[in-house]
C-alpha positions as CSV (number, residue, x, y, z in Angstrom):
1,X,0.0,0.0,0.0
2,X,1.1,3.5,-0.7
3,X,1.2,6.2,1.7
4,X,-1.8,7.9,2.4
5,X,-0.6,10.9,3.8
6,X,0.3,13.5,1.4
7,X,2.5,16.5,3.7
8,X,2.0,19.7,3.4
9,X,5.7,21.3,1.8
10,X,7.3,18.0,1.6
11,X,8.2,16.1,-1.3
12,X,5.5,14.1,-2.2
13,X,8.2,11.4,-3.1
14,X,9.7,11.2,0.9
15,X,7.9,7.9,1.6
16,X,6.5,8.0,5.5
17,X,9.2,6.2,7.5
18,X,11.7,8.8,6.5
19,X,9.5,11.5,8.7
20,X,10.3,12.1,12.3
21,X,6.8,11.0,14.3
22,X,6.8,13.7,16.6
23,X,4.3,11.7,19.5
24,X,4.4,13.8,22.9
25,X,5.3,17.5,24.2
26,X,6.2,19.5,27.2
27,X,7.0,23.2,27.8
28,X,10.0,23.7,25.1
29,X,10.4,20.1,24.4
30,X,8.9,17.7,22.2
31,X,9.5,14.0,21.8
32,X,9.3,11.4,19.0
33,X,8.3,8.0,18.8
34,X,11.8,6.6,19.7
35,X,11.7,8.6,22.9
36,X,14.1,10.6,21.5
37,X,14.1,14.6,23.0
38,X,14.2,17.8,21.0
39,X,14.3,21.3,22.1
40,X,11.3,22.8,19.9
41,X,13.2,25.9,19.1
42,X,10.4,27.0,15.8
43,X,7.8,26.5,18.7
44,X,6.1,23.7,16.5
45,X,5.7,26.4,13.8
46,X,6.1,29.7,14.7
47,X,3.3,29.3,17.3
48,X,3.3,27.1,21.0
49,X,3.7,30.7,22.5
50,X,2.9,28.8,26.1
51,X,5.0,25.5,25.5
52,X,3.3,22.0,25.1
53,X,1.2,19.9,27.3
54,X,-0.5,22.9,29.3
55,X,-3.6,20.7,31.0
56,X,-5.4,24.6,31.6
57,X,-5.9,24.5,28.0
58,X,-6.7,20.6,27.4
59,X,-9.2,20.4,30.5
60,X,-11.4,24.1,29.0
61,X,-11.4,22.2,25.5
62,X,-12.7,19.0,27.1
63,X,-14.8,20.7,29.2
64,X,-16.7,22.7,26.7
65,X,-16.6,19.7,24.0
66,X,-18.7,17.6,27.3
67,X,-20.9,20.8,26.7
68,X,-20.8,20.7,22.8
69,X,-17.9,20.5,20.4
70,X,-19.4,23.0,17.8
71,X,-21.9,25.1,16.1
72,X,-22.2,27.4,13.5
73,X,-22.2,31.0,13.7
74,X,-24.2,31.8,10.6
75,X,-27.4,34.1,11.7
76,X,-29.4,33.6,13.9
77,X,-26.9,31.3,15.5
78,X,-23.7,32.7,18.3
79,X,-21.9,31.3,21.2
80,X,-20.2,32.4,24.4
81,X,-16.8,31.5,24.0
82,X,-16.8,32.7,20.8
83,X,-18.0,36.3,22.1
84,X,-15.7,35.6,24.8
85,X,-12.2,34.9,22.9
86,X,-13.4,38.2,20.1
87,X,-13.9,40.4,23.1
88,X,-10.4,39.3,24.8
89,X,-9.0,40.0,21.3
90,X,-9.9,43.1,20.6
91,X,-9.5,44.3,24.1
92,X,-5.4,43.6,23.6
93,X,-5.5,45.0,19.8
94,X,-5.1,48.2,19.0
95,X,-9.0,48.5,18.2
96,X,-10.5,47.9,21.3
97,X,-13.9,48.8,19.8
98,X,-13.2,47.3,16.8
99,X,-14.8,43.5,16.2
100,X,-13.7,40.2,15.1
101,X,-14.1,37.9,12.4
102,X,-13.2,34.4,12.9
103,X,-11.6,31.4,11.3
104,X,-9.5,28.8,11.5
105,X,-6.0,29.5,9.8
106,X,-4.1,32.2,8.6
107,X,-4.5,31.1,5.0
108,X,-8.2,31.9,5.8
109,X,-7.7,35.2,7.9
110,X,-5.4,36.6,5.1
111,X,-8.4,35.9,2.2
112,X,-10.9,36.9,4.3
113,X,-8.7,40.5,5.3
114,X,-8.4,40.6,1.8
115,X,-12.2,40.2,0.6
116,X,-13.3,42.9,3.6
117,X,-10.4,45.4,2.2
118,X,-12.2,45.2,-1.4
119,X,-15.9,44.9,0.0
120,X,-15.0,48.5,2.0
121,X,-13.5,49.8,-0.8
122,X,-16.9,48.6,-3.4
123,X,-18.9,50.1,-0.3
124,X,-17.2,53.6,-0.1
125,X,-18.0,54.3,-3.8
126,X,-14.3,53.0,-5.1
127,X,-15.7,50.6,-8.0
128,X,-12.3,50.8,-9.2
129,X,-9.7,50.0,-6.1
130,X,-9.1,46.4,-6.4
131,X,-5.1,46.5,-6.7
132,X,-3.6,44.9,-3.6
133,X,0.2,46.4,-3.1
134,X,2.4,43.5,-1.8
135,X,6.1,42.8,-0.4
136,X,8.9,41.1,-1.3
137,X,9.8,38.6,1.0
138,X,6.1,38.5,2.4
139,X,4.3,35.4,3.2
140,X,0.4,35.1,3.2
141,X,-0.7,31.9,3.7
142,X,-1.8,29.0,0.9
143,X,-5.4,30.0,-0.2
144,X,-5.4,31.8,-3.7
145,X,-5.6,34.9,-2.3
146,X,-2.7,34.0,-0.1
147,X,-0.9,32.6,-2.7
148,X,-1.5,35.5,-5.1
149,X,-0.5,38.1,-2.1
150,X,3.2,35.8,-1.7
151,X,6.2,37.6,-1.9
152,X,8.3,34.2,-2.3
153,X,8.4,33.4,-5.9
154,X,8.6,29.8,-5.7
155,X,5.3,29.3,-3.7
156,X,3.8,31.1,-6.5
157,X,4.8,28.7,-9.3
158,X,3.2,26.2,-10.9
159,X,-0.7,26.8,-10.1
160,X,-1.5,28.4,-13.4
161,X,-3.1,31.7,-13.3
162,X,-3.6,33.4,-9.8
163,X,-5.7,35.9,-8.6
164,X,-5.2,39.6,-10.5
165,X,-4.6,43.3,-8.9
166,X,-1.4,42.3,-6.8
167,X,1.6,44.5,-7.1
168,X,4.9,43.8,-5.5
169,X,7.5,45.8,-4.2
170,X,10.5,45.5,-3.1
171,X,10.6,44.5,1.1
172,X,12.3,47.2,2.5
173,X,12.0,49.9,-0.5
174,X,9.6,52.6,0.8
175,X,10.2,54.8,-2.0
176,X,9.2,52.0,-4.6
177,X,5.9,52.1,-2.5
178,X,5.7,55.5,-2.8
179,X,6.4,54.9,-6.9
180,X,3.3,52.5,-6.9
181,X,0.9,54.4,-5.5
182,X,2.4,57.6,-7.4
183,X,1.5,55.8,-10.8
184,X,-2.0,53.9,-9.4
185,X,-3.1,55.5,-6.5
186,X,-7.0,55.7,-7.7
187,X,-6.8,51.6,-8.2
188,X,-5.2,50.9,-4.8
189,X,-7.5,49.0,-2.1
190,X,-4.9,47.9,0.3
191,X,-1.1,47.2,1.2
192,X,-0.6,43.8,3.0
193,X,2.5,44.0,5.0
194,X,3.6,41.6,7.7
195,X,5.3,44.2,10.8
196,X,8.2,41.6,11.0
197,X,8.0,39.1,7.7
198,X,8.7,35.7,9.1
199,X,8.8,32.7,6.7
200,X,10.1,34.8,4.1
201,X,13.4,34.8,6.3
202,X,12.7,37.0,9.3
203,X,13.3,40.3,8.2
204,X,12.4,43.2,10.8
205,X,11.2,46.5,8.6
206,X,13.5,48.9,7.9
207,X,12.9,52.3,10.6
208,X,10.4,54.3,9.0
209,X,9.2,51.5,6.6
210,X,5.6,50.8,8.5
211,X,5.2,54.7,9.4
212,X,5.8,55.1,5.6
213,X,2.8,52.8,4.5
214,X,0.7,53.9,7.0
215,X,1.4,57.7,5.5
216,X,0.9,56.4,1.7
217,X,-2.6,54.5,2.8
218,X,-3.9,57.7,4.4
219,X,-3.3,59.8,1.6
220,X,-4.3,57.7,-1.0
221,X,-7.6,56.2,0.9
222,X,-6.1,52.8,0.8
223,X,-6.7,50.6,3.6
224,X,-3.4,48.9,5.6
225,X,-3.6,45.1,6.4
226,X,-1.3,43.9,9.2
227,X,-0.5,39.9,8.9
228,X,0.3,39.4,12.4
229,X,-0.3,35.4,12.1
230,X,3.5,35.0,13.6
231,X,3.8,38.8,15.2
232,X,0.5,38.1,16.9
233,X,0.3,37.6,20.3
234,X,3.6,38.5,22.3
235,X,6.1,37.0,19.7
236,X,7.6,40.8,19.5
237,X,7.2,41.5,22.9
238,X,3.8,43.4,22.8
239,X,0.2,42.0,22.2
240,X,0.5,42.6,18.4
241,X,3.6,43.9,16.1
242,X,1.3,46.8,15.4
243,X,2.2,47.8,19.2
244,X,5.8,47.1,19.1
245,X,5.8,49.4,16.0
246,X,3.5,52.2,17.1
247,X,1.6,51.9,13.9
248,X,-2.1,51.2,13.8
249,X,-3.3,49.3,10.2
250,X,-7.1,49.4,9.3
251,X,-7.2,45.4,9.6
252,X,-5.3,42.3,11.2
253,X,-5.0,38.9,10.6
254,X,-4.3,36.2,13.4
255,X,-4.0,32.5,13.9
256,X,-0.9,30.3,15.6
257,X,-0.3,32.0,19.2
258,X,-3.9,32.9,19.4
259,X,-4.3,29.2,20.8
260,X,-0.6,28.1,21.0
261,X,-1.7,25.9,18.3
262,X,-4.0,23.2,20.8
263,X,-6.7,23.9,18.0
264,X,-7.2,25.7,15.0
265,X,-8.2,29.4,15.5
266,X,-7.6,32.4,13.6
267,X,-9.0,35.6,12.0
268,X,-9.6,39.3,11.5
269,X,-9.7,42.1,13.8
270,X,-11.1,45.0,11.9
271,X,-11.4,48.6,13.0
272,X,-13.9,50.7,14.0
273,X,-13.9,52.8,10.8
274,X,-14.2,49.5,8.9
275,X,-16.7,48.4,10.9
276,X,-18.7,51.2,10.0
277,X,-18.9,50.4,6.5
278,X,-20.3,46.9,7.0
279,X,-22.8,47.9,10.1
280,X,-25.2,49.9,7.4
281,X,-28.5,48.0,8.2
282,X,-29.3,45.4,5.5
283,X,-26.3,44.8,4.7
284,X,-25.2,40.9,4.7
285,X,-21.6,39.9,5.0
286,X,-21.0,37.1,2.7
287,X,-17.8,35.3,3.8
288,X,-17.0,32.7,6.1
289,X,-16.6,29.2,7.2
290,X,-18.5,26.6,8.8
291,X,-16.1,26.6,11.8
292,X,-16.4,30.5,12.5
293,X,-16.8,30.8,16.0
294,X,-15.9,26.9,16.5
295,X,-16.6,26.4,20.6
296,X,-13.9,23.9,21.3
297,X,-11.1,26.1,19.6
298,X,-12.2,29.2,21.2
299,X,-12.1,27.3,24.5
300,X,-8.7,27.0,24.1
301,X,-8.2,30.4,22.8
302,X,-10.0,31.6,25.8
303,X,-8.0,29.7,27.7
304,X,-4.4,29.9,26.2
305,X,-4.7,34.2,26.5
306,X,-5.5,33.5,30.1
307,X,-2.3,31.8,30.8
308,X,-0.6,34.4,28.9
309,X,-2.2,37.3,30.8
310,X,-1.6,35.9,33.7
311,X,2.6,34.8,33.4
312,X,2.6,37.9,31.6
313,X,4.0,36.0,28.4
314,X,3.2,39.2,26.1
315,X,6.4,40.8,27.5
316,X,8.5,38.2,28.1
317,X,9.3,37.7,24.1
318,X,12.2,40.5,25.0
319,X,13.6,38.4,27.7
320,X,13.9,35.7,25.4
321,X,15.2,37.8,22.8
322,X,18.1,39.0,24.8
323,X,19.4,35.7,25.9
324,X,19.1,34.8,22.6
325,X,20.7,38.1,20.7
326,X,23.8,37.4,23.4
327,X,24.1,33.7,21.8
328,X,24.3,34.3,18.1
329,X,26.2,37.5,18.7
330,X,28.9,35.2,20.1
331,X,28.2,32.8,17.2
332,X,28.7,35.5,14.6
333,X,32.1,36.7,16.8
334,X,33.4,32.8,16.2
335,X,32.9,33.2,12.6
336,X,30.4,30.7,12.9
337,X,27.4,33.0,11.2
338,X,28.0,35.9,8.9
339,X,25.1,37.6,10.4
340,X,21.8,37.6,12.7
341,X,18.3,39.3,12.5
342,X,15.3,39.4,14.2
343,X,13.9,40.6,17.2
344,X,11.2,39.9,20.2
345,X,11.6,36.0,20.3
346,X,11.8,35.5,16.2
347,X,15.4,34.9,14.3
348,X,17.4,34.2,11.8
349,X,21.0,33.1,11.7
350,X,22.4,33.9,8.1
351,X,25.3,31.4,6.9
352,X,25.6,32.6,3.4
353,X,24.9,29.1,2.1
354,X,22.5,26.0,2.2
355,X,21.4,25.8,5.7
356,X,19.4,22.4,4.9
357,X,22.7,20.6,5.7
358,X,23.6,22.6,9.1
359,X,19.8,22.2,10.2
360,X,20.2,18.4,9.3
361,X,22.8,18.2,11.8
362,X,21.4,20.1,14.5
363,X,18.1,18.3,14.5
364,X,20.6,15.2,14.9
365,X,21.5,16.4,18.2
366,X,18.0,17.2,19.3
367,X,17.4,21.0,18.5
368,X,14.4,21.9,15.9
369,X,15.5,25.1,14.1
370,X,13.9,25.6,10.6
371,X,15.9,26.1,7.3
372,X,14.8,29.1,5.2
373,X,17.1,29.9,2.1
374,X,20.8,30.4,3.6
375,X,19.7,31.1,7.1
376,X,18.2,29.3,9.8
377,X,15.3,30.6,11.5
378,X,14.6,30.2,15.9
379,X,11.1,30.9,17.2
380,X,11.0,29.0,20.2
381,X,8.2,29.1,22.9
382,X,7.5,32.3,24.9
383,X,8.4,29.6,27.8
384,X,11.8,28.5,27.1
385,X,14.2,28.7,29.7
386,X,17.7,30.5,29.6
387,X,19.4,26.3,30.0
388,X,17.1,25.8,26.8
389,X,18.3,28.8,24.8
390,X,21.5,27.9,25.9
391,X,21.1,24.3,24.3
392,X,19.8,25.8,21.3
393,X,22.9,27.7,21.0
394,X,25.6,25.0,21.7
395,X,24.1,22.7,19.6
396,X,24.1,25.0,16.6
397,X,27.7,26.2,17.6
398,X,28.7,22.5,17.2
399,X,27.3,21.9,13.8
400,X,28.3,25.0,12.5
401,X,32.1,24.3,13.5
C-alpha cells in the first residue's frame, strides 16, 4: 500500500518512514516516537507561545466539547466562548472597539482581510480600487488569495493563473511604495505588509518602513492590512507587532499564538472605521466558514490568552530575545554566522549558504531550528528557559564548527 498521507511542503516522493513521528510535548520540548528529545526551538511552527502539554488549555477544550464541540455561527446562531475569545481579542488589539471575524487558519484570515479590504473599498463608492500592493519577501498563507499576495516566488509557481490586482515591491524599499501608488493610487485597495516578515526569512522593517505605508494608505484612501499570524500575540514582545511598532493598520489577521496551536483558530480584527462600513442596516456579509466561532477552539483560545495574561508571556518575548541576541552575537564573533536578524523571540542566523545541511545536523543532536534559504530561523516558545536557549545555541555552535 502506498502512503496515504500527502504532507504539506514536503516532497510528495519522501515515503513516511523517512519523517520524524513527533508523539508527545512539554513546555520547550517535544519527543518522537523513539523517545528521542528535541528542544522545539520553531515553537512547533512559529506558534506554542505557552509551550506543550499545558492541561489549563486541554481540560477548558474538554470541558466545553462535554458541553458541545461545535456550532455554527451563521445568523441567527452565536456562542459564548466565541464572544468571549473576540472580546479578549480586541480588548489587547489596538482597536479595542473594533470586532472580530473568525476562522480557522491564517490562510483563511489573510483571504478573508483581503475580501473585507475590497468589500469597503466597493462600499465607499471606489468601484475601481481592487489593486492589492504587496512585499517582497512577504508570506500570506496558501489560499489563492494568499498565494497570489506571496512575496516568495517559488510558492507562487506552478498553479497556473492566480488571482489579479497584486503589485509587488521590493521588502524594504519605501520609496518603490511610494512609486506605486504615485502611478496607481485611484486603483489601490490595500497594502498587505507583515510588521516583522517571518517565513520569508525574518526580516524586521527597515525604521520608517511601516510609518511610511501607514502615510501612503492615508493619503491615498487605501486601507493597511497587518499579517500578524506570527507577530500576533507577544512574539515581539507586545500584544501585536502593530504595538511594538506604534503603527495602527485598518485590519489584522491572526492564527498560531492565538491558541498556541492546541486547536485551530484564527482571524480578523477589523477597525472601527471598517466596521462602519459593514454595520449599514441590511447589509449581509457574505464570507466565512463553517467553523467561525468553533466552541472547542475558542475554548482553548479563551483559555491559552489566560495563561498568557496571567505569566505575563506578552512581555516576556524580549527576555527571550536577549538571551538569545547574546548567543548568536557570540556565534557570529566565532565566525560561525556571517550575520543575525530578528527581534522579540523570532530569528534568523544567516550562513551565506545551504542551511538544509547545518539544520540536518542540529536536528541530529536534538534541537528543531527551521531552514529558510541560507539562514536558519529560531522561534522557540515564549516559555523557554535560559538552559534551553543555551542548548539551542551550543548545539548550533557544534554543527556550524
Amino acid at each position: 500500500m502506498t502512503d496515504a498521507l500527502l504532507h504539506p511542503f514536503s516532497p510528495p516522493s519522501m515515503p513516511e518512514g523517512d519523517f520524524i513521528e513527533i508523539v508527545r510535548g512539554e513546555g520547550s520540548l517535544v519527543f518522537d516516537s523513539n523517545g528521542r528529545e528535541y528542544v522545539d526551538a520553531m515553537a512547533n511552527l512559529w506558534l506554542c507561545q505557552v509551550g506543550h502539554g499545558r492541561t489549563e488549555i486541554i481540560d477548558a477544550v474538554t470541558a466545553q466539547m462535554r458541553q458541545i464541540e461545535a456550532y455554527n455561527t451563521f445568523a441567527p446562531f452565536t456562542n459564548g466562548p466565541a464572544s468571549r475569545v473576540a472580546e479578549m481579542i480586541a480588548e489587547r488589539s489596538p482597536h479595542p472597539d473594533g470586532r472580530v471575524f473568525l476562522g480557522c487558519s491564517g490562510s483563511e484570515a489573510v483571504d478573508t482581510a483581503l475580501k473585507i479590504a475590497r468589500q469597503v473599498q466597493q462600499r465607499r463608492g471606489h468601484t475601481g480600487r481592487q489593486v492589492i500592493v504587496k512585499r517582497t519577501n512577504g508570506y500570506h498563507g496558501t489560499n489563492f488569495g494568499g498565494t497570489s499576495a506571496q512575496g516568495i516566488a517559488p510558492n507562487r509557481e506552478g498553479w497556473g493563473d492566480l488571482v489579479p490586482h497584486f503589485v509587488e515591491v521590493p521588502h524594504d524599499d519605501l520609496e518603490a511604495a511610494a512609486s506605486v501608488f504615485a502611478d496607481q493610487g485611484d486603483s489601490i485597495a490595500a497594502v498587505l505588509t507583515e510588521p516583522l516578515q517571518g517565513a520569508g526569512g525574518v526580516f524586521p522593517p527597515a525604521d520608517g518602513y511601516l510609518e511610511g505605508l501607514r502615510r501612503l494608505c492615508d493619503d491615498n484612501g487605501a486601507l493597511l492590512i497587518f499579517d500578524e499570524v506570527i507577530c500576533g500575540f507577544g512574539r515581539t514582545g507586545e500584544w501585536f507587532g502593530a504595538q511594538t511598532f506604534g503603527v495602527t493598520p485598518d485590519l489584522i489577521t491572526f492564527a498560531k499564538g492565538v491558541t498556541s496551536g492546541y486547536l485551530p483558530l484564527s482571524g480578523v480584527i477589523l477597525s472601527r472605521s471598517v466596521c462602519e462600513e459593514l454595520e449599514e442596516p441590511g447589509f449581509l456579509l457574505r464570507t466565512g466558514y463553517t467553523y467561525s466561532g468553533h466552541q472547542a477552539s475558542c475554548a482553548a483560545g479563551i483559555a491559552n490568552l489566560e495563561i498568557m495574561e496571567r505569566e505575563g508571556l506578552d512581555q516576556r518575548a524580549n527576555h527571550v530575545g536577549e538571551r538569545f541576541q547574546e548567543g548568536l552575537r557570540a556565534l557570529q564573533a566565532d565566525g560561525l554566522i556571517e550575520s543575525w536578524r530578528g527581534m522579540g523571540a523570532v530569528y534568523a542566523a544567516e550562513l551565506g549558504r545551504d542551511s538544509i545541511p547545518v539544520r540536518n545536523e542540529i536536528l541530529a543532536n536534538g534541537v528543531i531550528v527551521r531552514p529558510i534559504g541560507t539562514c536558519l530561523a529560531i522561534c522557540p516558545p515564549l516559555v523557554i528557559t535560559d538552559d534551553e536557549v543555551g542548548r539551542v545555541i551550543d548545539t548550533m555552535a557544534a554543527a556550524l564548527r
